[in-house]
PDB file of N, H, CA, C and O in Angstrom:
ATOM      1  N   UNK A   1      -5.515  -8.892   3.857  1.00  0.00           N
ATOM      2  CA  UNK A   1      -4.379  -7.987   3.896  1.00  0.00           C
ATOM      3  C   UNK A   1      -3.879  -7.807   2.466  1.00  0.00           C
ATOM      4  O   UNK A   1      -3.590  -8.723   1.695  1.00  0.00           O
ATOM      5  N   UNK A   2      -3.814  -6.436   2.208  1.00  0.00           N
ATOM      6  H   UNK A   2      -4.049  -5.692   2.834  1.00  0.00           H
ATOM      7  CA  UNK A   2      -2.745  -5.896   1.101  1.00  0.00           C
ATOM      8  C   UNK A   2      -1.691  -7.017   0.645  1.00  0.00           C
ATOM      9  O   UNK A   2      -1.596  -7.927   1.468  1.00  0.00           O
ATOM     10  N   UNK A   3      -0.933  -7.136  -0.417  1.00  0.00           N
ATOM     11  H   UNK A   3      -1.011  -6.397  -1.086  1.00  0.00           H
ATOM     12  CA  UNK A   3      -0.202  -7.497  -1.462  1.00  0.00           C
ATOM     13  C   UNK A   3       0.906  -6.838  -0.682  1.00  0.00           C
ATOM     14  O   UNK A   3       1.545  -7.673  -0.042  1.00  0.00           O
ATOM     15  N   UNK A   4       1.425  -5.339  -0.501  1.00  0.00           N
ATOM     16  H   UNK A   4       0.906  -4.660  -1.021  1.00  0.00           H
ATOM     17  CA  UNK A   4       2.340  -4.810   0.012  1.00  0.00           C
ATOM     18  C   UNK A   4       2.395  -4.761   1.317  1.00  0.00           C
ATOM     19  O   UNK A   4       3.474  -4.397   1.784  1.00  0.00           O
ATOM     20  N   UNK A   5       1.194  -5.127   2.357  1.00  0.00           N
ATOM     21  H   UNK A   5       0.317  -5.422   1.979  1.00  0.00           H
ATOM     22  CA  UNK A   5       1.184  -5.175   3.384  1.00  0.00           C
ATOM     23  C   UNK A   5       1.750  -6.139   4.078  1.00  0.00           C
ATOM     24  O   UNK A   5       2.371  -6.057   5.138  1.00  0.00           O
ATOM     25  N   UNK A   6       1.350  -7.634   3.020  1.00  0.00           N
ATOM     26  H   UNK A   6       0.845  -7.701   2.159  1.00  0.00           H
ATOM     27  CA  UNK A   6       2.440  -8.394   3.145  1.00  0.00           C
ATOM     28  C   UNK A   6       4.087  -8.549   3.428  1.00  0.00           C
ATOM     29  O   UNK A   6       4.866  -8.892   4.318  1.00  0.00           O
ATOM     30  N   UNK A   7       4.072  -8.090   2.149  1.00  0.00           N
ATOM     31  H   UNK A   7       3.439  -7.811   1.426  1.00  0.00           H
ATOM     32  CA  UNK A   7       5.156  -7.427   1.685  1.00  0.00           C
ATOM     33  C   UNK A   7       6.185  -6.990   2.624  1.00  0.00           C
ATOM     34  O   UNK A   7       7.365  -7.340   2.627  1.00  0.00           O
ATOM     35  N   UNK A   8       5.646  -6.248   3.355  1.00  0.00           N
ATOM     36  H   UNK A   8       4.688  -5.963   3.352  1.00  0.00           H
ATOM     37  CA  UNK A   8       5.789  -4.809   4.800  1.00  0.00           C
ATOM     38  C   UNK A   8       6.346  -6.450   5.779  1.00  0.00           C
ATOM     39  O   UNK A   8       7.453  -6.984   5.845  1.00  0.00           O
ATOM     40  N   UNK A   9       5.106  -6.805   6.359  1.00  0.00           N
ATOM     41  H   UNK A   9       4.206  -6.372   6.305  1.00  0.00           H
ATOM     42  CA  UNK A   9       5.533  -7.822   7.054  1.00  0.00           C
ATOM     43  C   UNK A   9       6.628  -8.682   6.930  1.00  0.00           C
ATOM     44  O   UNK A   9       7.283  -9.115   7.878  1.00  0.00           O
ATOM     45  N   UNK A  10       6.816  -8.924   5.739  1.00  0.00           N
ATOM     46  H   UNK A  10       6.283  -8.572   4.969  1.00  0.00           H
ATOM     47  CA  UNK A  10       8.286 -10.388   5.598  1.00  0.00           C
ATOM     48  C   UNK A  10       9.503  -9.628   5.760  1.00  0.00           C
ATOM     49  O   UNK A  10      10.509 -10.091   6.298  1.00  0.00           O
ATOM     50  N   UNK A  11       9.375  -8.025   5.120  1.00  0.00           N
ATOM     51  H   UNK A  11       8.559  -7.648   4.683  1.00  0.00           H
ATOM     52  CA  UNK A  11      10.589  -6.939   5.493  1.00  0.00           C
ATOM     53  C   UNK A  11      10.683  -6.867   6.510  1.00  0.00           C
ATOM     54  O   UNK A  11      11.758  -7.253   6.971  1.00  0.00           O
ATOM     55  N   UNK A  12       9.691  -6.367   7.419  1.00  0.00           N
ATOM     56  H   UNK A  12       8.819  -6.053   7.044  1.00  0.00           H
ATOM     57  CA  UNK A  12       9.978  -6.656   9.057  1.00  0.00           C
ATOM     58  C   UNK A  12      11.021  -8.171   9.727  1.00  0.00           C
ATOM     59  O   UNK A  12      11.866  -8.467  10.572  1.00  0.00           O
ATOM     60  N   UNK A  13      10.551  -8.491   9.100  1.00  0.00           N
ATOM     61  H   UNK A  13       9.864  -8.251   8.414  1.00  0.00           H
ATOM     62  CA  UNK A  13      10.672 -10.366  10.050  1.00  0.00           C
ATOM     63  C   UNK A  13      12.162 -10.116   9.513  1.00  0.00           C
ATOM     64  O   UNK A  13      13.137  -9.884  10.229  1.00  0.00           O
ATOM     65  N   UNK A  14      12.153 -10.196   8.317  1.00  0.00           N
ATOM     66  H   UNK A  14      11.362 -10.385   7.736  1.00  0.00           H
ATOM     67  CA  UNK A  14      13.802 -10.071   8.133  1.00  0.00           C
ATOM     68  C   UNK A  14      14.810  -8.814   8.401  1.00  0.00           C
ATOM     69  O   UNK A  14      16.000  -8.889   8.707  1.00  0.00           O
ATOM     70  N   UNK A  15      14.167  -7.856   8.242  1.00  0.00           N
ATOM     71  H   UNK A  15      13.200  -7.796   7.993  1.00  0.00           H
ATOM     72  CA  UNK A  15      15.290  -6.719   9.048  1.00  0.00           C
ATOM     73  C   UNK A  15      15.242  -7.756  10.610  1.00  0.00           C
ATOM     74  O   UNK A  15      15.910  -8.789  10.571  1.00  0.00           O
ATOM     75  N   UNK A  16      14.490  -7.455  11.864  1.00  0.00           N
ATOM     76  H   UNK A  16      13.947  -6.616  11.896  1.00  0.00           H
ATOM     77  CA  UNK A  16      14.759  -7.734  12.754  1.00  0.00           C
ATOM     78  C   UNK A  16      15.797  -9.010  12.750  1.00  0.00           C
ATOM     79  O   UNK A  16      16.749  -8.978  13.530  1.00  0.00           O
ATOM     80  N   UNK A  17      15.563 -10.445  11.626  1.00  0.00           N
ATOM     81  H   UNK A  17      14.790 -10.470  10.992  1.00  0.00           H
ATOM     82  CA  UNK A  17      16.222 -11.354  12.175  1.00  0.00           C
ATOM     83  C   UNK A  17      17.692 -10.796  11.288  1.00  0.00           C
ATOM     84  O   UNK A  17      18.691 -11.486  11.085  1.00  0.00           O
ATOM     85  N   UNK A  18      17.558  -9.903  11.015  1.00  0.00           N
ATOM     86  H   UNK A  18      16.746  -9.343  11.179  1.00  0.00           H
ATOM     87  CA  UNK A  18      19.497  -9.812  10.042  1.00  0.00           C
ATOM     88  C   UNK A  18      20.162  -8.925  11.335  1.00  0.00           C
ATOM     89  O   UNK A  18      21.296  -9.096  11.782  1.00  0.00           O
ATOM     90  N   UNK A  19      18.987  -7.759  11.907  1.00  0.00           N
ATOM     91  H   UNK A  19      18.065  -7.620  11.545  1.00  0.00           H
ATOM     92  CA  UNK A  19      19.584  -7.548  13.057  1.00  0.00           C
ATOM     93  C   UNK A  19      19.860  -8.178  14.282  1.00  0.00           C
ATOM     94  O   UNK A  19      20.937  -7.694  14.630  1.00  0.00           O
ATOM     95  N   UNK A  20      19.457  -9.064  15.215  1.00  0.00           N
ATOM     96  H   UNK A  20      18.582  -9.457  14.933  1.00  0.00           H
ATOM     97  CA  UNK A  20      19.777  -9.838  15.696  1.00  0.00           C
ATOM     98  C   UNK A  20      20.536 -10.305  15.493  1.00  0.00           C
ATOM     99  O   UNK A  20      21.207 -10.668  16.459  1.00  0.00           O
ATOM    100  N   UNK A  21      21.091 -10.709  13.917  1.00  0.00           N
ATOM    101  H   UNK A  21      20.545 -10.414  13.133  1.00  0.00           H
ATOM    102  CA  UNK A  21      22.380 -11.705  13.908  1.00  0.00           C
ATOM    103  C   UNK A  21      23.641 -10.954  13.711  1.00  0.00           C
ATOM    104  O   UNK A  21      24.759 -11.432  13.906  1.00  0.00           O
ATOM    105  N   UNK A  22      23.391  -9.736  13.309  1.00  0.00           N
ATOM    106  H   UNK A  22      22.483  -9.347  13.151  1.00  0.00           H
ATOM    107  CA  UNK A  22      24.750  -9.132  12.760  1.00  0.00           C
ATOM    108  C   UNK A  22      24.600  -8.157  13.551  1.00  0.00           C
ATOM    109  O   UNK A  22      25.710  -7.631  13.471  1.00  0.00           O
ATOM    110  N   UNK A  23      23.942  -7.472  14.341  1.00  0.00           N
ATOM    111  H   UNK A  23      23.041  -7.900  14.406  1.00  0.00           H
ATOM    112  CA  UNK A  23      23.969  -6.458  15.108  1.00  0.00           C
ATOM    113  C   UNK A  23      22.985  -5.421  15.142  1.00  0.00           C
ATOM    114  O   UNK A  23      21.900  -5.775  14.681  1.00  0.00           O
ATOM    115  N   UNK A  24      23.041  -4.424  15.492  1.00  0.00           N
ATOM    116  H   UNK A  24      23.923  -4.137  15.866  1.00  0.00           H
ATOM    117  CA  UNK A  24      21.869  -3.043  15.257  1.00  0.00           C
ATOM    118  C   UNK A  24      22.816  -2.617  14.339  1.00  0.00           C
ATOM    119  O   UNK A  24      22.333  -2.268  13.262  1.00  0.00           O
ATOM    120  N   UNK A  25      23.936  -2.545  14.436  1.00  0.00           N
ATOM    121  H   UNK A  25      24.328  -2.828  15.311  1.00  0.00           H
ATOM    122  CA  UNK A  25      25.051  -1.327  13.866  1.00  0.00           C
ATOM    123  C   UNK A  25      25.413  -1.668  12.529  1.00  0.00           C
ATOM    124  O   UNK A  25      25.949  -0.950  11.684  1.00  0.00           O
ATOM    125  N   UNK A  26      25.124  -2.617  12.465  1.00  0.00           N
ATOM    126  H   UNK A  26      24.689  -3.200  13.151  1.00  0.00           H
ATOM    127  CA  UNK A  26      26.094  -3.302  11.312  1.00  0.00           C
ATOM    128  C   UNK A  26      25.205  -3.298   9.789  1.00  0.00           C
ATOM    129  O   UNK A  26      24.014  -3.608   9.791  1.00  0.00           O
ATOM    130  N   UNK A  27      25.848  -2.956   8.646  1.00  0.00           N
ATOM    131  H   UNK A  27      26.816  -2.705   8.645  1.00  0.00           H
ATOM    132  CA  UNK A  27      25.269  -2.297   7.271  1.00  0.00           C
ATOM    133  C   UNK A  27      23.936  -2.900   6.805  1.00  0.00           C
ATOM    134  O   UNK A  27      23.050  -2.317   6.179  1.00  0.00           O
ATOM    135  N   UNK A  28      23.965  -4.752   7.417  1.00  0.00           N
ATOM    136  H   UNK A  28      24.685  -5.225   7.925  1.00  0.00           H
ATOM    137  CA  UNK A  28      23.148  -5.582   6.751  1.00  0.00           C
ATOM    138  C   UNK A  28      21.383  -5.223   7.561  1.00  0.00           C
ATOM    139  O   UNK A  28      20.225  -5.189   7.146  1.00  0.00           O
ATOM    140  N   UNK A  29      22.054  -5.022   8.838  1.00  0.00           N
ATOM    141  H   UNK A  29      22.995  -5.049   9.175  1.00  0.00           H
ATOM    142  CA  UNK A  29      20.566  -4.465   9.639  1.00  0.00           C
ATOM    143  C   UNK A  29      20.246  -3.257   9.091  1.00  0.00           C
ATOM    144  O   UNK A  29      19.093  -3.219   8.660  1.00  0.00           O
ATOM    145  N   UNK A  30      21.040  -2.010   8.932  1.00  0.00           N
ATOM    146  H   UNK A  30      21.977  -2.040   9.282  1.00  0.00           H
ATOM    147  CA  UNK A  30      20.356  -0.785   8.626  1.00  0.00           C
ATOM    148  C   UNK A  30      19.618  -0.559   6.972  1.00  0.00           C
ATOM    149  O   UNK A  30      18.662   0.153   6.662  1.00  0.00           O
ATOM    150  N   UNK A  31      20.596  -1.584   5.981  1.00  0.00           N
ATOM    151  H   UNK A  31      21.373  -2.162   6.232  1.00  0.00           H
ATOM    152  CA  UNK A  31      20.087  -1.981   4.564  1.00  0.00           C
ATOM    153  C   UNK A  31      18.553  -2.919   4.550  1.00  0.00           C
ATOM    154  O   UNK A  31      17.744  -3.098   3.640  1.00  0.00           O
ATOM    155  N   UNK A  32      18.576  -3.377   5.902  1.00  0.00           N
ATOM    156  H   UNK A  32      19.234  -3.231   6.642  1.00  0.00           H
ATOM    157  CA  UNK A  32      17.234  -4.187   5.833  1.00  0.00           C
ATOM    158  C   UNK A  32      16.167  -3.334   6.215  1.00  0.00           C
ATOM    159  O   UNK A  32      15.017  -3.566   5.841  1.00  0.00           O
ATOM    160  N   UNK A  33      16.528  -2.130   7.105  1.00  0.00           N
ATOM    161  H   UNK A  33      17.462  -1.942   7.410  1.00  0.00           H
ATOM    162  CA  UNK A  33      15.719  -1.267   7.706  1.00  0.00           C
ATOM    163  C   UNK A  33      15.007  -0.206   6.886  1.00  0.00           C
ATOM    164  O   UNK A  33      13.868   0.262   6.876  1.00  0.00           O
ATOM    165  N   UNK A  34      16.653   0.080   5.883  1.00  0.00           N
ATOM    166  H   UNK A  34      17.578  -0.300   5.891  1.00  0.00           H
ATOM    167  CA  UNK A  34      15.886   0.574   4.776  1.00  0.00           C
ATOM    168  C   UNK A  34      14.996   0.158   3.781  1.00  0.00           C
ATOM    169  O   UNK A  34      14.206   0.914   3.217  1.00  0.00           O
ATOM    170  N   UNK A  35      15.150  -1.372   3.500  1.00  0.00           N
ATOM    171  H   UNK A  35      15.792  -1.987   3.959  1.00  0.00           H
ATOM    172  CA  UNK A  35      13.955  -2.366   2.708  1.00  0.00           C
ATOM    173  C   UNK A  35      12.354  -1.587   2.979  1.00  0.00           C
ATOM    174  O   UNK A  35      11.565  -1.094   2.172  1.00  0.00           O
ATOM    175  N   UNK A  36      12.305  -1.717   4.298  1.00  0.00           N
ATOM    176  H   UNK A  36      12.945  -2.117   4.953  1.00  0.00           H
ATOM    177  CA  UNK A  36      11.081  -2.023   5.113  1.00  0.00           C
ATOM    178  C   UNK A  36      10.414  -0.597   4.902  1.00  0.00           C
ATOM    179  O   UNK A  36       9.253  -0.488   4.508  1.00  0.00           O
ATOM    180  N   UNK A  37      11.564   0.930   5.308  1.00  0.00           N
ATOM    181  H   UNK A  37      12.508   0.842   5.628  1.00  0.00           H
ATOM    182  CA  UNK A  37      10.768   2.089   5.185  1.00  0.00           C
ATOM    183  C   UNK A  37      10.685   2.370   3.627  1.00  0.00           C
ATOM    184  O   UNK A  37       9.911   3.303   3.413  1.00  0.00           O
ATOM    185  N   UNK A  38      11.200   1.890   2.575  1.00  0.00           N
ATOM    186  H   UNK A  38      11.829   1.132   2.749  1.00  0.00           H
ATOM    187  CA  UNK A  38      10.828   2.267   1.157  1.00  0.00           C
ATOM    188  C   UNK A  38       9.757   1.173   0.861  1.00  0.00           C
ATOM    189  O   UNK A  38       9.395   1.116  -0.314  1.00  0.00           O
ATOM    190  N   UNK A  39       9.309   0.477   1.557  1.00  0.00           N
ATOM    191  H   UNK A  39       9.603   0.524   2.512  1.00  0.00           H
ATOM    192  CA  UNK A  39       8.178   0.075   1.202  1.00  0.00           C
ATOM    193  C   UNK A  39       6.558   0.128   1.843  1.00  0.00           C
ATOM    194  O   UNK A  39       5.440  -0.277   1.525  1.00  0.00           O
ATOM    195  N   UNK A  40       7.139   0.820   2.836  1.00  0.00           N
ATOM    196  H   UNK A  40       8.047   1.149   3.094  1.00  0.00           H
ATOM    197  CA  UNK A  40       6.726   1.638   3.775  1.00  0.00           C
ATOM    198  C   UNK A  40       5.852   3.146   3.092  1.00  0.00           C
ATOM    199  O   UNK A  40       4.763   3.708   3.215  1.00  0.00           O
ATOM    200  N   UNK A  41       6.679   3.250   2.606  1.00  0.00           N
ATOM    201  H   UNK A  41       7.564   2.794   2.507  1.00  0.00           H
ATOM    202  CA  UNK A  41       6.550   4.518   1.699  1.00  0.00           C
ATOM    203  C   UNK A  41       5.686   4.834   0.508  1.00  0.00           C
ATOM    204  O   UNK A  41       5.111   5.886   0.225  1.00  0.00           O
ATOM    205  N   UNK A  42       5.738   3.433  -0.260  1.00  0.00           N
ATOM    206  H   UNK A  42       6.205   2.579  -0.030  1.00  0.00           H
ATOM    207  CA  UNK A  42       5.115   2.772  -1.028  1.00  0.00           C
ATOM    208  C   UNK A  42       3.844   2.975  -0.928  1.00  0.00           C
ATOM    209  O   UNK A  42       3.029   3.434  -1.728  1.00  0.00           O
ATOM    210  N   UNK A  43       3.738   2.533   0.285  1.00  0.00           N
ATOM    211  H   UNK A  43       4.400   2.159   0.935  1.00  0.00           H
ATOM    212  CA  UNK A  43       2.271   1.756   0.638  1.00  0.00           C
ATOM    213  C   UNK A  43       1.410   3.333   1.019  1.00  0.00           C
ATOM    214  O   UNK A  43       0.290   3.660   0.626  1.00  0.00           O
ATOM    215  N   UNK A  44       2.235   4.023   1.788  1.00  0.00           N
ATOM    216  H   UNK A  44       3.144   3.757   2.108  1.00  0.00           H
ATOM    217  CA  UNK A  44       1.927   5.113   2.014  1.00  0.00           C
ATOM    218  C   UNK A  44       1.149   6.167   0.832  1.00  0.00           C
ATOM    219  O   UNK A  44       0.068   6.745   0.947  1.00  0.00           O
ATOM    220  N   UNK A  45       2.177   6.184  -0.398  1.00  0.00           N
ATOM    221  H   UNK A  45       3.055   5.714  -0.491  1.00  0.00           H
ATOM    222  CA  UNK A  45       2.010   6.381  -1.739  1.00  0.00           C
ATOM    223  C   UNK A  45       1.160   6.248  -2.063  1.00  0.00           C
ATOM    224  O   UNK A  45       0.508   7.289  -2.129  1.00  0.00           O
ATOM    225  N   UNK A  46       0.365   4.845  -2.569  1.00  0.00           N
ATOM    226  H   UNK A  46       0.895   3.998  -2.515  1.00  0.00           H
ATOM    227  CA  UNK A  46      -0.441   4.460  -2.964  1.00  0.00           C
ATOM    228  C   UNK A  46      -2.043   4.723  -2.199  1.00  0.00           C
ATOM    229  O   UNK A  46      -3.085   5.047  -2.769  1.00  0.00           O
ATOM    230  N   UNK A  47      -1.869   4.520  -1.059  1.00  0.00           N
ATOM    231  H   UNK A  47      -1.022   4.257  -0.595  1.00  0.00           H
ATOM    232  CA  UNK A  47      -3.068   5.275  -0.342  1.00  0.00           C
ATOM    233  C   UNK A  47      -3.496   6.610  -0.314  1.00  0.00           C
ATOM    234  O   UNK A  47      -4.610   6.877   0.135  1.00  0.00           O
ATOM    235  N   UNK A  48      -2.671   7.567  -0.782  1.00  0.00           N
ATOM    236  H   UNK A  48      -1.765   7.350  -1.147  1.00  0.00           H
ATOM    237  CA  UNK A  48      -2.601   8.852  -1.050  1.00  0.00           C
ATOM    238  C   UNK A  48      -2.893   9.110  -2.735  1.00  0.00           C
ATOM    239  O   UNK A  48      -3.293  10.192  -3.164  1.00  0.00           O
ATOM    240  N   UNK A  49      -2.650   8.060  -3.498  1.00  0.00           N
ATOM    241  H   UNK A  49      -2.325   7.181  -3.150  1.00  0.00           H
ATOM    242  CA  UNK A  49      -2.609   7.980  -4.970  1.00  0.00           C
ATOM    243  C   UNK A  49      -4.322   8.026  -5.164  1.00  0.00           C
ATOM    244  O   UNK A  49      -4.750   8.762  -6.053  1.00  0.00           O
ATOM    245  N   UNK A  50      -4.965   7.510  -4.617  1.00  0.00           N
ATOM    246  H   UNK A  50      -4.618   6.912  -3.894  1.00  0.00           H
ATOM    247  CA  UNK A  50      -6.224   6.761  -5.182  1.00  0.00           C
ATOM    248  C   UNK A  50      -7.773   8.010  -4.427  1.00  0.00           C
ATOM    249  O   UNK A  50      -8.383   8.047  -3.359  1.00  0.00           O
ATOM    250  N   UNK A  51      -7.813   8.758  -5.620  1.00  0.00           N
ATOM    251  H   UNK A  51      -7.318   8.728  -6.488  1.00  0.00           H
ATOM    252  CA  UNK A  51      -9.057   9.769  -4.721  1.00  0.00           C
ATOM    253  C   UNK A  51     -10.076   9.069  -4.680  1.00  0.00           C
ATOM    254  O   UNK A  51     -10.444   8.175  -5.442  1.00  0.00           O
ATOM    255  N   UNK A  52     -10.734   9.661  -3.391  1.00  0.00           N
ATOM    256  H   UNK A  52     -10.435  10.388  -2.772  1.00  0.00           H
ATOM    257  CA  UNK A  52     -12.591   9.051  -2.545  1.00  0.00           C
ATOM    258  C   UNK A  52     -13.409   9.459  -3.278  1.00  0.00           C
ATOM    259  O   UNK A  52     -13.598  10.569  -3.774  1.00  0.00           O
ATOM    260  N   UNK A  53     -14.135   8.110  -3.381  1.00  0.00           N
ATOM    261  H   UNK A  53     -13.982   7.208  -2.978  1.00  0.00           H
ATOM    262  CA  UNK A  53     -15.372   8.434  -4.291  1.00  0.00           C
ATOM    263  C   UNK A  53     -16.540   9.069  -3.763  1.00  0.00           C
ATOM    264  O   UNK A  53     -17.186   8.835  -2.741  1.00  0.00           O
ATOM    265  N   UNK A  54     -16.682   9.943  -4.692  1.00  0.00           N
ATOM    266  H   UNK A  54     -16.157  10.133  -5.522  1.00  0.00           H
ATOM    267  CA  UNK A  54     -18.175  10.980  -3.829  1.00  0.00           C
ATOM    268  C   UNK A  54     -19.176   9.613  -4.017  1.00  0.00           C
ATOM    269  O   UNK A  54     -18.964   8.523  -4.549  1.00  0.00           O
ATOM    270  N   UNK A  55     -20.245  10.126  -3.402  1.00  0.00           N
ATOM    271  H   UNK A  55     -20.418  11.011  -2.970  1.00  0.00           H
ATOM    272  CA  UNK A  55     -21.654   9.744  -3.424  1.00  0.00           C
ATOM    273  C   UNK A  55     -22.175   8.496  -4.245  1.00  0.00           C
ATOM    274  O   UNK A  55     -22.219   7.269  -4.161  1.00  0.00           O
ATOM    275  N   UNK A  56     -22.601   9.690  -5.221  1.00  0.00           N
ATOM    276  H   UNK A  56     -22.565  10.687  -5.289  1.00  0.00           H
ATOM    277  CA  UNK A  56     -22.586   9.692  -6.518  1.00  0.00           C
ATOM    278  C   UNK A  56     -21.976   7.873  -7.361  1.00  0.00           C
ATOM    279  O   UNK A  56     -22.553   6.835  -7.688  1.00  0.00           O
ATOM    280  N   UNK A  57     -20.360   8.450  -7.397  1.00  0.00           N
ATOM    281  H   UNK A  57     -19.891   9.293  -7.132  1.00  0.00           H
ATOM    282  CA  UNK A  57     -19.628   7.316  -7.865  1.00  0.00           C
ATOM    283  C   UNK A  57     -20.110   6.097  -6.936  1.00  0.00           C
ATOM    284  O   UNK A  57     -20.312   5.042  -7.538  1.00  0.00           O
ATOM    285  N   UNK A  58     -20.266   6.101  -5.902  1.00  0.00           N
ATOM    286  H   UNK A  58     -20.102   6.957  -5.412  1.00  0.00           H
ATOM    287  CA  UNK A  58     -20.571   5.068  -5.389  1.00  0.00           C
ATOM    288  C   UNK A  58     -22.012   4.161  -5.367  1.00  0.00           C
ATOM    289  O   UNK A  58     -22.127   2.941  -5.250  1.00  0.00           O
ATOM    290  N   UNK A  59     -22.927   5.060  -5.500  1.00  0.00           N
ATOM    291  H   UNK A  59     -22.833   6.051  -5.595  1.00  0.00           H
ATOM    292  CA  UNK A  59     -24.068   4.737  -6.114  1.00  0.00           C
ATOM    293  C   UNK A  59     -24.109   4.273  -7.591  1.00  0.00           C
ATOM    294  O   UNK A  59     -24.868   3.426  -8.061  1.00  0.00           O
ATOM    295  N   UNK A  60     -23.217   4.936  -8.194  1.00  0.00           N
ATOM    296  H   UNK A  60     -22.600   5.624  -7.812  1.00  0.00           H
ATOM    297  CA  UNK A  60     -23.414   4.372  -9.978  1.00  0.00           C
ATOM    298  C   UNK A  60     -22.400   2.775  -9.757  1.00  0.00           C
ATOM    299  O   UNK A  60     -22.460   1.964 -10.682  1.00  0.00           O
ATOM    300  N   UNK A  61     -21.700   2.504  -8.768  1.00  0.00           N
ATOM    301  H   UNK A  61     -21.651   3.162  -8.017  1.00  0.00           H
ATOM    302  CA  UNK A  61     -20.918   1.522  -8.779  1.00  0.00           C
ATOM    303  C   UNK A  61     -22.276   0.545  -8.404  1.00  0.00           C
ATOM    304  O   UNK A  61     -22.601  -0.400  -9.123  1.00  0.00           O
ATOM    305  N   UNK A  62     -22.809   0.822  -7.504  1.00  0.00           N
ATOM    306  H   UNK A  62     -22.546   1.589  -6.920  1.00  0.00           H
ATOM    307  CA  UNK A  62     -23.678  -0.359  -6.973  1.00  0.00           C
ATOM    308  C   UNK A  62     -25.028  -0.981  -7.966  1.00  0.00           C
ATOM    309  O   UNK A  62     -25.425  -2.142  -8.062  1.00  0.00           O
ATOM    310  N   UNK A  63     -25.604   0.444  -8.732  1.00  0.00           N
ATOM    311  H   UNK A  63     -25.281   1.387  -8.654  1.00  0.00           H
ATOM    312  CA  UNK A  63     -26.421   0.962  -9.428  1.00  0.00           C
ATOM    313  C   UNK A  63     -26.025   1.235 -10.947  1.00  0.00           C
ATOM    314  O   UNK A  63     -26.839   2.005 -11.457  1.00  0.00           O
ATOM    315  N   UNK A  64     -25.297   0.946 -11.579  1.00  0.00           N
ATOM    316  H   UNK A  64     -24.636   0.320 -11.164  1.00  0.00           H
ATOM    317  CA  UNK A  64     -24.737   1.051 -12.791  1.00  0.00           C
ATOM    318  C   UNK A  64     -26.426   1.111 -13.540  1.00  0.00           C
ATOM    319  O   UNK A  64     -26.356   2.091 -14.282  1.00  0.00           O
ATOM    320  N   UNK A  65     -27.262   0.763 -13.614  1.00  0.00           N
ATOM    321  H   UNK A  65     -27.318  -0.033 -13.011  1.00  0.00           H
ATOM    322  CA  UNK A  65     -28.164   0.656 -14.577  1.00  0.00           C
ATOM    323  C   UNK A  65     -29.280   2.129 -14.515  1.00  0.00           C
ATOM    324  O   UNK A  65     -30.063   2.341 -15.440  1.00  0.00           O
ATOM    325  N   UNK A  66     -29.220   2.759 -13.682  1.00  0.00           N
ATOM    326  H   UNK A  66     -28.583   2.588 -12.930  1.00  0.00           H
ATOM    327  CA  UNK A  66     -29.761   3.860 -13.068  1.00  0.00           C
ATOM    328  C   UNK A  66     -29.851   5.280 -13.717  1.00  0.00           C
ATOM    329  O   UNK A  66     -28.912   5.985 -13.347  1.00  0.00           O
ATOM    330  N   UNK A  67     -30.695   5.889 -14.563  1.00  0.00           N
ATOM    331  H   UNK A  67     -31.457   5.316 -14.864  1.00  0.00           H
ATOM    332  CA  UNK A  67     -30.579   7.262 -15.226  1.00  0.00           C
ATOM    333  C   UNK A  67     -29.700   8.096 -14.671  1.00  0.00           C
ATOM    334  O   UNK A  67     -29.155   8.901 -15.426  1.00  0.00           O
ATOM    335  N   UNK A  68     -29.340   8.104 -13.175  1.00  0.00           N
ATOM    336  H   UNK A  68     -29.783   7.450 -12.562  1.00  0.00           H
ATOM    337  CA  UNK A  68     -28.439   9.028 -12.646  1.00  0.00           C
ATOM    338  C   UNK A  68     -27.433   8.832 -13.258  1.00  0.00           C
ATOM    339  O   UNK A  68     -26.745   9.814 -13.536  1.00  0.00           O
ATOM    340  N   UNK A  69     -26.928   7.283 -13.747  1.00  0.00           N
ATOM    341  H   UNK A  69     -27.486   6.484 -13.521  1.00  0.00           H
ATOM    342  CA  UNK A  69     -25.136   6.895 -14.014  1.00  0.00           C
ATOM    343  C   UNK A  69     -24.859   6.702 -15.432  1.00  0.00           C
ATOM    344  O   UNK A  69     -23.707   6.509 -15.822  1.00  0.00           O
ATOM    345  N   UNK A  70     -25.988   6.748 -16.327  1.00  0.00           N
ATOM    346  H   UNK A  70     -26.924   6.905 -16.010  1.00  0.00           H
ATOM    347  CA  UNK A  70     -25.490   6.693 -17.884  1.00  0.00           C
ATOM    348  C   UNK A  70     -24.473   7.867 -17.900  1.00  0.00           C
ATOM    349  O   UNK A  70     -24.223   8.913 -17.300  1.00  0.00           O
ATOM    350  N   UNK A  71     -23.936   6.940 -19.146  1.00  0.00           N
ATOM    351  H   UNK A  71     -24.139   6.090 -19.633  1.00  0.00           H
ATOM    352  CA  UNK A  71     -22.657   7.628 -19.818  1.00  0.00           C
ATOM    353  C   UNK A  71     -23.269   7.845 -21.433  1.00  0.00           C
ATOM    354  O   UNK A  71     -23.496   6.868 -22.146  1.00  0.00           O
ATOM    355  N   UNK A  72     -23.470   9.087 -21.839  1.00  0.00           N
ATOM    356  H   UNK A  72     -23.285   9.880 -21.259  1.00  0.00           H
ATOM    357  CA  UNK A  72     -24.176   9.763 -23.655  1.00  0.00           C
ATOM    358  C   UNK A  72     -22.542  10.165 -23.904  1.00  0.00           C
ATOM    359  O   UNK A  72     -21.653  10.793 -23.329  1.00  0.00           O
ATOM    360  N   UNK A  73     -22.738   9.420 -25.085  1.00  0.00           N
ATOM    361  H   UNK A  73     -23.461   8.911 -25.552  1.00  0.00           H
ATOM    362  CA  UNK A  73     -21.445   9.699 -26.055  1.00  0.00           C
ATOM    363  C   UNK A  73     -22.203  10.628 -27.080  1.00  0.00           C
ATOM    364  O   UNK A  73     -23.347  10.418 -27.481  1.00  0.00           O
ATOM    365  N   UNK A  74     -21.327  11.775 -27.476  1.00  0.00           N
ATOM    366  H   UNK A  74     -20.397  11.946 -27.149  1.00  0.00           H
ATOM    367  CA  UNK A  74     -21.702  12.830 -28.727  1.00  0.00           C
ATOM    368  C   UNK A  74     -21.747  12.202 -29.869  1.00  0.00           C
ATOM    369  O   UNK A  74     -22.009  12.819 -30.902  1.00  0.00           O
TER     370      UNK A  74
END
């Protein structure tokens, strides 16, 4: 599991237990709720941040030594 997925999880555990103790209504549950969806968001972010590697890239990853994947500097 993810670093932030973690993350996600311990926000959970603690919104629910701040709600339980102080209420649904009350500032400390909905401030915890908000913890959880901005990191939520995050995570969201970041999966959207990172473009799919064609083919190609993925073959020169496995294959780095391969005429297809040299890199000629001018």
């Amino acid at each position: 599991m993810s670093d932030i997925q973690e993350k996600i999880e311990d926000e959970l555990k603690q919104a629910r237990a701040a709600c339980d103790v102080s209420g649904s209504n009350s500032p400390e549950c909905a401030a915890a709720w908000d913890a959880v969806e901005e990191l939520q968001s995050e995570a969201a972010h970041q999966r959207q941040a990172k473009p799919k590697k064609n083919s190609l890239e993925i073959y020169c990853d496995d294959n780095p030594e391969a005429a297809e994947c040299r890199i000629y500097e001018d």
